[in-house]
N, C-alpha and C positions, 0 to 999 in steps of 0.2 A: 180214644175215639168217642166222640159225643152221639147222641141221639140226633142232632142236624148233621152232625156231616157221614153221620150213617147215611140220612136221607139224600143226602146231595151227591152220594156215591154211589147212591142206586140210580136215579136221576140221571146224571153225568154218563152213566152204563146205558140205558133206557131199559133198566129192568124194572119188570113189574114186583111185587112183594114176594110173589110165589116162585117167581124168576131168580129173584137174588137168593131167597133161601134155601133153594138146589144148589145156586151156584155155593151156597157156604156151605153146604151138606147139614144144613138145621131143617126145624119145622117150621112151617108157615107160620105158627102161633107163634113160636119162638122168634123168630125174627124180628115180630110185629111187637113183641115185650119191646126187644133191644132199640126199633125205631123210634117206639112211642117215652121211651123214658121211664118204661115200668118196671126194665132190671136195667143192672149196667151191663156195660157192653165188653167183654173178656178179651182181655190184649190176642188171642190166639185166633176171636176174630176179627178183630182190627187189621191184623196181619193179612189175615187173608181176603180181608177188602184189598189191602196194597196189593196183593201178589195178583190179585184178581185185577186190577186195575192197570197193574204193566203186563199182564199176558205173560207172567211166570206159569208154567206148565201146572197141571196138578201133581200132587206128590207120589201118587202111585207111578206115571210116568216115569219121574227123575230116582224112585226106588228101582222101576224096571229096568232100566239102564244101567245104575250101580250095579244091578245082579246080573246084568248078559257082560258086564266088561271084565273079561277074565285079568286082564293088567292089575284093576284095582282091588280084586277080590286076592288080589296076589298079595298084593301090601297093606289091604284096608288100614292107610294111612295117613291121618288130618293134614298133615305138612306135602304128602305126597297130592290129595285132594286138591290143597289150595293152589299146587303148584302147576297140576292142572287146568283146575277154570283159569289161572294165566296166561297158559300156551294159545296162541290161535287157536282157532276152532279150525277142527277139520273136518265135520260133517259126521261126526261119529259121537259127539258130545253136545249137550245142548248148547248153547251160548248163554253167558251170563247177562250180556246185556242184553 
C-alpha cells in the first residue's frame, strides 16, 4: 500500500485522520508518518485498510466467537474451520462474504 492510496482509502471512508487511525488502532501521529510518506506503510496495515473497507468485523469479535463455539473448541481444526466458512451461514457464524 502506497501513501496515495492510504489517502484515497481514508477519503473513499470519509474518515478524518484521527478517524482512520482509531479505526487502525494507531496514533494519530503514526498515521499521519504512514500518509505522508515519512515511514512505510506495514502489510499488517494495508490489510486492515482492506478488512476495514469490506466491513470484515474487528478481530476480537471473530476471537469471541471462536471462544463461545463449543463445536470448534472441540476440534480446533484448520480443515474443520475452512469446512465451515463453506457451509451456509446459519446465523450463528459470521459470513464470509
Amino acid at each position: 500500500m502506497t501513501s496515495s492510496s492510504l489517502l484515497a482509502w481514508r477519503k473513499r471512508l470519509g474518515f478524518n485522520k484521527t478517524e482512520a487511525a482509531a479505526a487502525l488502532g494507531i496514533s494519530r501521529n503514526g498515521y499521519h508518518a504512514y500518509e505522508t510518506g515519512e515511514h512505510q506503510i506495514p502489510l499488517h496495515i494495508g490489510l486492515a485498510c482492506a478488512a476495514i473497507a469490506f466491513g470484515l468485523p474487528p478481530i476480537s469479535e471473530v476471537v469471541a466467537w471462536i471462544s463461545d463455539d463449543r463445536e470448534f473448541r472441540s476440534r480446533r481444526s484448520l480443515t474443520w474451520l475452512k469446512h465451515q466458512w463453506a457451509r451456509p451461514s446459519t446465523g450463528r457464524r459470521p459470513s464470509p462474504s
